[in-house]
C-alpha positions in Angstrom: 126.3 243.5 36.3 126.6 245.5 33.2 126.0 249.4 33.3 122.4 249.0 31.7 121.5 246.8 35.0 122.7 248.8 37.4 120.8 252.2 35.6 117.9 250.2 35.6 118.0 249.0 39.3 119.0 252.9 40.3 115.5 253.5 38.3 113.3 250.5 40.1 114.8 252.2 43.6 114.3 255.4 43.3 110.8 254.7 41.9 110.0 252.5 45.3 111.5 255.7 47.0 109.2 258.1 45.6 105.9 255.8 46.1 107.2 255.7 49.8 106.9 258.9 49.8 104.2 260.0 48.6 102.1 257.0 50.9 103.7 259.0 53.4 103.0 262.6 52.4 101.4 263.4 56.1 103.8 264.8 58.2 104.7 262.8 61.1 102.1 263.6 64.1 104.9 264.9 66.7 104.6 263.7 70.1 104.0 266.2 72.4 106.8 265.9 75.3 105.6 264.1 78.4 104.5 266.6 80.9 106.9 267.6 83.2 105.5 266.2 87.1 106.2 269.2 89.2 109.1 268.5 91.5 108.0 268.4 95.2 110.3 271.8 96.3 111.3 272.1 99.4 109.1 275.1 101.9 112.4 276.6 102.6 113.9 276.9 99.3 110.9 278.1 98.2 111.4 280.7 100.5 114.9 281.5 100.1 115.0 281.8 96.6 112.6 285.2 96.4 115.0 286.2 99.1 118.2 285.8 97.0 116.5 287.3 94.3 115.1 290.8 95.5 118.3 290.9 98.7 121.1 289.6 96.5 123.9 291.0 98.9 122.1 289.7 102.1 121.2 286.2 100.7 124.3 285.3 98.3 123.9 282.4 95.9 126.2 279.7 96.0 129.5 279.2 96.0 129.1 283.2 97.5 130.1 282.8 101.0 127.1 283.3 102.8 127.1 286.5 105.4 126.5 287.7 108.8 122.9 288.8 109.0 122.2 291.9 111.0 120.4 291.1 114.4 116.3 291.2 114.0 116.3 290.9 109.9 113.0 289.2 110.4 111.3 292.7 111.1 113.1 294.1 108.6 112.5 291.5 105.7 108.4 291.5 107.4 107.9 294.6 105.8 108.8 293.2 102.3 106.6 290.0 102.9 104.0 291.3 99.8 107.1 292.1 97.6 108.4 288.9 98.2 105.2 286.8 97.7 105.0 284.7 101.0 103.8 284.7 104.5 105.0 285.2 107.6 105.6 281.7 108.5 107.2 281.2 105.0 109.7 283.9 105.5 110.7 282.6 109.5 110.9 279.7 107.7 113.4 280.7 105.2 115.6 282.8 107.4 116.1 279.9 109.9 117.2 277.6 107.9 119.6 280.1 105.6 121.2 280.8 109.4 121.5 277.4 109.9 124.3 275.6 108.4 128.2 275.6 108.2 128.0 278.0 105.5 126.3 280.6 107.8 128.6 279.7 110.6 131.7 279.7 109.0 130.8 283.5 108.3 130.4 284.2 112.0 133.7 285.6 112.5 134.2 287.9 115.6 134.1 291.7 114.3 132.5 290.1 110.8 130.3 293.1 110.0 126.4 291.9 109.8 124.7 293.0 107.3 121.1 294.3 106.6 118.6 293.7 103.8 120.5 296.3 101.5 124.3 294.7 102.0 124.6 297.7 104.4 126.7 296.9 107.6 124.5 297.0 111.1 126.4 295.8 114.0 129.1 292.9 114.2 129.8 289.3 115.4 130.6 289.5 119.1 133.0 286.6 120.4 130.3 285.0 122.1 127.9 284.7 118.9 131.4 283.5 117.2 131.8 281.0 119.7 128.2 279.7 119.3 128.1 279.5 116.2 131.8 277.7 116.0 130.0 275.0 118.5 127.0 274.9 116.3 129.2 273.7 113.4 131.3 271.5 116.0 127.6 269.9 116.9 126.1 269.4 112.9 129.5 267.7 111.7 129.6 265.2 114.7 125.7 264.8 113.9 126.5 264.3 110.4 129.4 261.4 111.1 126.9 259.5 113.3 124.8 259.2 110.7 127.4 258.2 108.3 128.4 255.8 110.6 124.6 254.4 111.9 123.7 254.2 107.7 127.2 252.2 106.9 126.7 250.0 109.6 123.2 249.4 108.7 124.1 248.9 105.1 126.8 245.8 106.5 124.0 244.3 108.3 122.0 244.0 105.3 124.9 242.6 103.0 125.0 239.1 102.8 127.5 236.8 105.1 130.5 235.5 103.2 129.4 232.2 102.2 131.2 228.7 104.0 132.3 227.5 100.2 134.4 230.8 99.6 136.4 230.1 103.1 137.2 226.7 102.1 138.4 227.7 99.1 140.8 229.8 100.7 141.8 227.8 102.7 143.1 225.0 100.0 145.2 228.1 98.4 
């Protein structure tokens, strides 16, 4: 191809370029982004999350370790239920599941200081709270192996048997 041929065919192309363009001179409609569904949240986090936010040294985010909580917070955090946006049964709701978990009992050291709403100390761990909440730990991770245990074994009972031709196979190796 001489150099006439290929100046005439960078001509034609950029011509069929510039038709396609103007044919197209609308800007592309956009999409507008799928609607996000809502996520079903949880009652408790709901709950817990205002806590964190306006208690910050009280309710520590994660990986914080979580603290000792001063006996009878509920009252206390009752009088903040309008600052906090929820009700009564939202709030017992939150605390009892924040002081339930391994990362609420590992805090319950004896003499751990407990804490109030403002991070201030009120009162300590005695040895029997310790103890408890050492047990209550002891309890949930036993819980937790049984149903490791109970969901693994019903996982094998679904699995298919090993079929008759893969044992005779074997056994000709």
């Amino acid at each position: 191809m001489g150099f006439e041929q290929l100046a005439e065919l960078r001509d034609r192309l950029r011509a069929e370029k510039g038709q396609v363009k103007a044919d197209s001179a609308k800007p592309p409609k956009r999409k507008s982004p799928p609607q996000a569904k809502p996520r079903e949240m949880d009652p408790a986090v709901a709950a817990i999350w205002p806590l964190q936010k306006h208690f910050p040294l009280a309710f520590p985010v994660n990986p914080t370790p979580k603290v000792p909580l001063k006996e009878g917070i509920f009252k206390d955090a009752e009088q903040h239920l309008e600052l906090l946006g929820l009700t009564r049964e939202q709030l017992k709701l939150g605390i009892s599941t924040w002081c339930r978990g391994a990362r609420y009992w590992a805090s319950m050291v004896e003499n751990a200081p407990r804490l109030d709403l403002n991070g201030q100390a009120a009162g300590t761990v005695t040895a029997a709270q310790a103890l408890h909440a050492k047990q209550q730990a002891a309890r949930q991770r036993s819980q937790d192996r049984r149903n490791r245990a109970k969901s693994k074994a019903q996982a094998q009972a679904q699995a298919p048997a090993p079929a008759a031709d893969t044992e005779a196979v074997q056994s000709t190796d």
